[in-house]
N, C-alpha and C positions, 0 to 999 in steps of 0.2 A: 504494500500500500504506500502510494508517496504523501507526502507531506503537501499541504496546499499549495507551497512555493515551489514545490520539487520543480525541474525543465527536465524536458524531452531530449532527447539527445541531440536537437539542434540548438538547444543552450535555450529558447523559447517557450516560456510558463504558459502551458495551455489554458490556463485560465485567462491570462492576459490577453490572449488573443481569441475566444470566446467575448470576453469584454467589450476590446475594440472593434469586435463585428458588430455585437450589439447596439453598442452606442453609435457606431458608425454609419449606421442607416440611415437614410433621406430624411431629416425633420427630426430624429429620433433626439438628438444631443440638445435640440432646442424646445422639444418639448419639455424635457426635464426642464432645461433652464428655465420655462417661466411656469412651472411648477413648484420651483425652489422658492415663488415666492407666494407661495401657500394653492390652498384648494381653491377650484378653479371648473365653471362649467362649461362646457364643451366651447359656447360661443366664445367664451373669454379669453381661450387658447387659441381657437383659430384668428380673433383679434389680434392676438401678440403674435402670432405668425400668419402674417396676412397671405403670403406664398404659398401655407399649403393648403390643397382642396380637402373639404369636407369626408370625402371617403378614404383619401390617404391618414388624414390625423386617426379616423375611427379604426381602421386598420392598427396604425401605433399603436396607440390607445390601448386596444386588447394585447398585444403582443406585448406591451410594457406590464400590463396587468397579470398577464400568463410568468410573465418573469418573476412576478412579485414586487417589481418597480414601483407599480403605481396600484391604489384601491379606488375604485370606482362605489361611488353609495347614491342609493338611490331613493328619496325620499319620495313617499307616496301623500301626493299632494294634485291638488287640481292648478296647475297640469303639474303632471311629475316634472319633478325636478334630480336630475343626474350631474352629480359631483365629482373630481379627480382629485387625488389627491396622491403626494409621495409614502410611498411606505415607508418605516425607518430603514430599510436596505436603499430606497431609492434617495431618500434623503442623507445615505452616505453618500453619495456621490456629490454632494458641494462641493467639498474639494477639489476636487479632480475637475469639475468643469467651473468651476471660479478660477483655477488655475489653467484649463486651456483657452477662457474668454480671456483673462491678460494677454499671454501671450500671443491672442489671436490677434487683439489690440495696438499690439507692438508689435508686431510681426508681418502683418498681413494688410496691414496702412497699403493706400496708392501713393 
């Protein structure tokens, strides 16, 4: 059994790079981001990411939820009302993406 950090024999932590696929996905690194600043209804997310369409975000959406990234609640109300929000797994990742929005900031300037 390896240990979480163990690498593959090409010196590459497969968890890492499970990671960076995940996160790497179209809109995915930026739904987090404006997750990070709390729960958030569908509309409010597609606002902060004006670029993506409606069935792309729904798509994420489940897929970050199947991860355990993100919980979805649904309150039963006239009209229902559906919530997202980060799980504490999802909400580790501030870090990590407060630190690739700096250096995207410094970096990636015209």
């Amino acid at each position: 059994m390896q240990a979480p950090a163990a690498k593959n024999a090409a010196g590459v932590c497969p968890y890492f790079h499970e990671a960076v696929e995940l996160l790497g996905k179209r809109w995915t690194g930026a739904i987090v981001h404006a997750l990070l600043g709390g729960r958030m209804r569908f509309s409010a997310i597609s606002h902060a990411i004006p670029q993506i369409s409606d069935r792309l975000l729904s798509i994420r959406l489940k897929e970050l939820e199947a991860c355990g990234i993100v919980a979805r609640e649904v309150y039963e109300a006239a009209p229902v009302r559906v919530e997202y929000e980060l799980t504490p797994k999802g909400r580790a990742l501030e870090p990590a993406v407060t630190s690739l929005r700096a250096w995207a900031c410094e970096w990636l300037r015209d």
